[in-house]
C-alpha positions as CSV (number, residue, x, y, z in Angstrom):
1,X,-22.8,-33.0,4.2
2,X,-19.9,-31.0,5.9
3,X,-20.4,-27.0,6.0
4,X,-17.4,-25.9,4.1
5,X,-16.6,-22.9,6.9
6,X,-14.0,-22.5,7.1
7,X,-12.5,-24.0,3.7
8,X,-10.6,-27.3,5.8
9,X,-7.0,-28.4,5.0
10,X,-7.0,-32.4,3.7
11,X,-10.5,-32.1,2.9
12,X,-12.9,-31.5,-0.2
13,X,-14.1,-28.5,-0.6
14,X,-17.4,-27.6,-2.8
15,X,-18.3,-24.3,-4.2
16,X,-20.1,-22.5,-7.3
17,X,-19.7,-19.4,-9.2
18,X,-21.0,-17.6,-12.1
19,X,-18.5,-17.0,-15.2
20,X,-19.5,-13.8,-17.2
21,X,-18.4,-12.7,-20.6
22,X,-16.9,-10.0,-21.8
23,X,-19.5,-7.5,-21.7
24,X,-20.4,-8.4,-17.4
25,X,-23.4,-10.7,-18.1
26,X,-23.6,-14.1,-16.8
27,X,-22.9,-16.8,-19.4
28,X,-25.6,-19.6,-19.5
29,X,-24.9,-23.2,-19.5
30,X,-20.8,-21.9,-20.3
31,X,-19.1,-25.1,-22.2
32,X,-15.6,-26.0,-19.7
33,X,-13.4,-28.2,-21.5
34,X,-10.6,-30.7,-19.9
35,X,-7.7,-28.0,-19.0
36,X,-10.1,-24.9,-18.6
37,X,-10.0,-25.4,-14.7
38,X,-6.5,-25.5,-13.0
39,X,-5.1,-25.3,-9.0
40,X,-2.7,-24.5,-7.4
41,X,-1.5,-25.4,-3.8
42,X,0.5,-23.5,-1.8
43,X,2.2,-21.4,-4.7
44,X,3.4,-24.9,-6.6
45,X,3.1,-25.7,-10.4
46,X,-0.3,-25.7,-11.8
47,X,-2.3,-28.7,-12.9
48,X,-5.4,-29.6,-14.2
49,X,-8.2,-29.9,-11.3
50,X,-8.9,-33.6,-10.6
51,X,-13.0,-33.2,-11.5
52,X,-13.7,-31.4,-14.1
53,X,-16.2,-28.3,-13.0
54,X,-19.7,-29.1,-14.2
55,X,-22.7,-26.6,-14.7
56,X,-25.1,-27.7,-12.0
57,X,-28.2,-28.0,-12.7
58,X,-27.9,-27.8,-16.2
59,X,-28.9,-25.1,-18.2
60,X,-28.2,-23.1,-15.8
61,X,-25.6,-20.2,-15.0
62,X,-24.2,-22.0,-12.2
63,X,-20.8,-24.1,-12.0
64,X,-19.6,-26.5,-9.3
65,X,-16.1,-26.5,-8.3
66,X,-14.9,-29.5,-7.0
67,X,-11.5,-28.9,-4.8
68,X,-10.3,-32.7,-3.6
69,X,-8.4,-33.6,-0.6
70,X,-5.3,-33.7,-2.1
71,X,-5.8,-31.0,-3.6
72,X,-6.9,-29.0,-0.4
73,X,-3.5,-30.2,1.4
74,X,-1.9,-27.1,2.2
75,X,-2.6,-23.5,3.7
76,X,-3.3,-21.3,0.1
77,X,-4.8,-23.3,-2.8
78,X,-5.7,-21.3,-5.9
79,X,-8.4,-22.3,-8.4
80,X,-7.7,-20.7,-12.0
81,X,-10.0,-20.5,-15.2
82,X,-9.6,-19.7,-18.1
83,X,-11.8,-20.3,-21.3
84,X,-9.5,-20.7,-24.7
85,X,-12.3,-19.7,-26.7
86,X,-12.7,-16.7,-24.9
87,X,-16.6,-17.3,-24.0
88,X,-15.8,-16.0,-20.9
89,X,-13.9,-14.1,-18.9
90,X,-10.9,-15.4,-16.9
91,X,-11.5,-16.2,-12.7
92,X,-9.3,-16.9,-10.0
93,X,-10.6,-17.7,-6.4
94,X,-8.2,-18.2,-3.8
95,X,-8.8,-20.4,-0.9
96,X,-7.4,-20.3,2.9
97,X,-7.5,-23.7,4.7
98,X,-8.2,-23.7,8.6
99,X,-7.1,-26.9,10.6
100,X,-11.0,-27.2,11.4
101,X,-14.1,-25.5,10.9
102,X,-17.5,-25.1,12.2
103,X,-18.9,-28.5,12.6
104,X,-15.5,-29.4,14.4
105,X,-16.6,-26.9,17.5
106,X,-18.6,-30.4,18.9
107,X,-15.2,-32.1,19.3
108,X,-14.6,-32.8,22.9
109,X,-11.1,-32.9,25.1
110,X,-7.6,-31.1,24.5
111,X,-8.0,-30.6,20.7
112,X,-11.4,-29.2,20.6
113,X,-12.0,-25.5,19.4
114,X,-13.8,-23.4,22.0
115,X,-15.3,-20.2,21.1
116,X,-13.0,-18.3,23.3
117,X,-10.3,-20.3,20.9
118,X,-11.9,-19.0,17.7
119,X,-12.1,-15.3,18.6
120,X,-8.4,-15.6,19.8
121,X,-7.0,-16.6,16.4
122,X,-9.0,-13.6,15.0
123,X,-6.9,-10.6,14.4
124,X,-8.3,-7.3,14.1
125,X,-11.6,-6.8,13.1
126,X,-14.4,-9.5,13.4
127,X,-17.4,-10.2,11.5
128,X,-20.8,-11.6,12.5
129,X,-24.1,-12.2,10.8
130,X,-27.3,-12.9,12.1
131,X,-27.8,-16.7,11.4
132,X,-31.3,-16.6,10.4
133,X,-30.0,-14.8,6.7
134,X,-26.3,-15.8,6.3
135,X,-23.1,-17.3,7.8
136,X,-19.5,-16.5,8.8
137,X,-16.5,-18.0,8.8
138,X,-12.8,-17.1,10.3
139,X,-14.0,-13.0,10.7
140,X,-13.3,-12.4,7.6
141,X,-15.2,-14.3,5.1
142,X,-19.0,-12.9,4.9
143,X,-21.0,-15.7,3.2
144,X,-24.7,-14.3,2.3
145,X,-27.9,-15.9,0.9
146,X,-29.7,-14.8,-2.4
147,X,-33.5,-14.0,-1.2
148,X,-32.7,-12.9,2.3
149,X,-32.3,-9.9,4.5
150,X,-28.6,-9.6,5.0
151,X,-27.8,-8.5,8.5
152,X,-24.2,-8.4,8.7
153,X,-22.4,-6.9,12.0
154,X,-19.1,-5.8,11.5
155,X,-17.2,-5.5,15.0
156,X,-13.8,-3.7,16.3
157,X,-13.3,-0.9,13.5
158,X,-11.9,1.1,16.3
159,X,-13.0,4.4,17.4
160,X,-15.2,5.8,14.5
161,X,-17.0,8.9,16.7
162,X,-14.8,11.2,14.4
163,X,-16.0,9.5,10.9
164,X,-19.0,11.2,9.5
165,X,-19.7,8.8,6.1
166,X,-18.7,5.4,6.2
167,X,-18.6,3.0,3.3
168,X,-19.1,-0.8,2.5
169,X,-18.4,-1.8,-0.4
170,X,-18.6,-5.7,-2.6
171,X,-16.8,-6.2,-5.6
172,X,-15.6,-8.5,-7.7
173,X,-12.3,-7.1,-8.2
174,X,-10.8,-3.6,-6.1
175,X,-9.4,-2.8,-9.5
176,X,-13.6,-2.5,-10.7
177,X,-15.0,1.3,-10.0
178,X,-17.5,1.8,-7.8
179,X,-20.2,1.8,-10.7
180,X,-19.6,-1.2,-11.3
181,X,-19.7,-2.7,-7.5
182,X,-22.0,-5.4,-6.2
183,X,-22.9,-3.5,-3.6
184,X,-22.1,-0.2,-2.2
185,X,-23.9,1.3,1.0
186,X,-23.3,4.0,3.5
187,X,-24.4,5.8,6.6
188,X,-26.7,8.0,5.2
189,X,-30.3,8.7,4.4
190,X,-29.0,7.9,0.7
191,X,-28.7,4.0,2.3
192,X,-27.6,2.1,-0.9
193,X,-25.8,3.5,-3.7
194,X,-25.0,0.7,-5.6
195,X,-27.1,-2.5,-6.5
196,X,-25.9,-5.0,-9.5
197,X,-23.6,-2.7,-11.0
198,X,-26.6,0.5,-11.4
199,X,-28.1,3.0,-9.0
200,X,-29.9,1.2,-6.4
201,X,-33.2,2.3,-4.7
202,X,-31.8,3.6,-1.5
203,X,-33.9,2.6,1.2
204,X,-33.4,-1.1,0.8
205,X,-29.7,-0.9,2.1
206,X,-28.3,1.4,5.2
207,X,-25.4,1.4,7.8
208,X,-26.5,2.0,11.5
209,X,-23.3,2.4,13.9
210,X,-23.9,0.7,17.1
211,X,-21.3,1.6,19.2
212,X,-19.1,4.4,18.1
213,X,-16.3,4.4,20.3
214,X,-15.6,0.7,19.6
215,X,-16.2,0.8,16.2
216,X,-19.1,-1.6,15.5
217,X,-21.7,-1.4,13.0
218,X,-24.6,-2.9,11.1
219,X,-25.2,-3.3,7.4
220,X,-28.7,-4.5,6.5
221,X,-29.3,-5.4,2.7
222,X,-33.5,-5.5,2.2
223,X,-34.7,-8.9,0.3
224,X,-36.6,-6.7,-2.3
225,X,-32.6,-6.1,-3.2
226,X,-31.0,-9.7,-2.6
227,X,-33.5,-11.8,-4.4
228,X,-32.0,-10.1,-7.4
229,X,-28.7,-10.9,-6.2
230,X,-26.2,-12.9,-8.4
231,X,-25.0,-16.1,-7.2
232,X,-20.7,-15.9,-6.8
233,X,-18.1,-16.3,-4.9
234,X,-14.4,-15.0,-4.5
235,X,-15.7,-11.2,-4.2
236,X,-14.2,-8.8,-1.9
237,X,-14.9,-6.1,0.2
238,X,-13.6,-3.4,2.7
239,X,-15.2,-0.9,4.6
240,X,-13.8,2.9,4.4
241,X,-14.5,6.0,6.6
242,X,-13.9,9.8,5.9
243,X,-13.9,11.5,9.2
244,X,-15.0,15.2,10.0
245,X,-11.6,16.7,8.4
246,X,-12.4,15.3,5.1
247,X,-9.1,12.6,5.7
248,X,-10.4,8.9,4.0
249,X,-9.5,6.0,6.5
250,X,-9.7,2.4,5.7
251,X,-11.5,1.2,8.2
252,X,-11.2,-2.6,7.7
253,X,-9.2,-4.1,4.2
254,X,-12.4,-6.8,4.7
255,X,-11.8,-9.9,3.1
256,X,-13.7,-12.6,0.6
257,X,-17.8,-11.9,0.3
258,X,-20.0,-15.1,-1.0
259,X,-23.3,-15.1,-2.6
260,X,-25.0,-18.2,-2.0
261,X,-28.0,-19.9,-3.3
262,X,-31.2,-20.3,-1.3
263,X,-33.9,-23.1,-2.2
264,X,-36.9,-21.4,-1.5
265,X,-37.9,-18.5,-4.0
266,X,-40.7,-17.3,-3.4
267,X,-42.2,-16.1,0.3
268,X,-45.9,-15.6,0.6
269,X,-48.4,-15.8,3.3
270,X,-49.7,-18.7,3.9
């Protein structure tokens, strides 16, 4: 089973989210009808996704997306929903194809992908994640596991000696307000202010800086917080600073943030 990071051009591409109704909640088992589901590639005419998205397992709140090949052949594809009914609310995810991905880095000879290669094509800020709790793909994409500690290391923010408070911030939109983030965490005893959309408990998130002067820092996300977490992708997120003249920077514009699904639920001692 390929990875899927980064989304490849030419090649299927699986992924799940959550549709919500009006009122923010998830919807459970959501009925998707022929025409609910289109795509778009590369800024063309719309048209029906070739496999209808399927709730998976069933009963559940989760939907599979299934992008084909064909589908996948060019740089920006663009996966619409849109429920006629009105049983939930309307989605868009967009999705930027990479000439390879991960499991291509084992490809030997003049077209194989070093790592050197990779952080070349990388412009601006990077992103890395421990790989014991999540993965990364591209620097910009953070892709994070329900369950675990996230440990994500965000790299090259520039000098940040002057900033004070700094921000990061998950939504689902930019247009939501912060009360109604994923996520929202700073640099501060506070730690996490926002959890699923209500006050969090604040020491199960916080922002260390590592290295101030080239603008590196760690977010950590405690599992007490992410086994709570909501399975969905297509969010976004961006990290902001205000420095010791009160000015508000942005830091990094971010990019798309993935919730993922682990398998195993509960951790005990053995």
């Amino acid at each position: 089973m390929p990875s899927y990071v980064t989304p490849k051009r030419a090649t299927e591409f699986i992924f799940s989210i959550v549709l919500y109704d009006s009122d923010g909640d998830p919807v459970t088992d959501p009925t998707i009808s022929a025409g609910d589901f289109l795509v778009s590639t590369d800024f063309g005419a719309t048209s029906n996704l070739d496999t209808l998205p399927a709730v998976t397992p069933s009963g559940s709140t989760q939907v599979k997306v299934t992008v084909s090949a064909a589908e996948m052949t060019g740089d920006n594809v663009l996966v619409m929903a849109e429920d006629p009914d009105g049983t939930w609310e309307p989605v868009s995810i967009a999705i930027q194809t990479t000439a390879n991905q991960i499991d291509d880095l084992a490809l030997t000879g003049a077209d194989a992908d070093t790592l050197e290669d990779l952080s070349n094509q990388m412009d601006g800020v990077t992103v890395s994640v421990q790989a014991a709790t999540a993965t990364v793909s591209s620097g910009t994409t953070i892709n994070v596991y329900r369950g675990t500690t996230w440990i994500i290391t965000i790299e090259g923010l520039g000098n940040i000696s002057a900033y004070d408070t700094i921000f990061f911030t998950v939504k689902g939109s930019p247009d939501d307000s912060d009360a109604d983030a994923v996520l929202k965490v700073y640099n501060d005893a506070s730690g996490l202010l926002i959890w699923n959309k209500a006050t969090a408990t604040a020491a199960q998130g916080k922002i260390v800086v590592d290295d101030a002067t080239a603008g590196d820092i760690t977010i950590t996300i405690q599992e007490e917080a992410t086994v709570s977490a909501i399975l969905r992708t297509g969010l976004t997120y961006d990290v902001k600073g205000i420095d010791d003249n009160g000015s508000v920077v942005m830091l990094s514009a971010g990019g798309q943030f993935n919730v993922l699904g682990d398998v195993t639920r509960a951790i005990v001692s053995p």
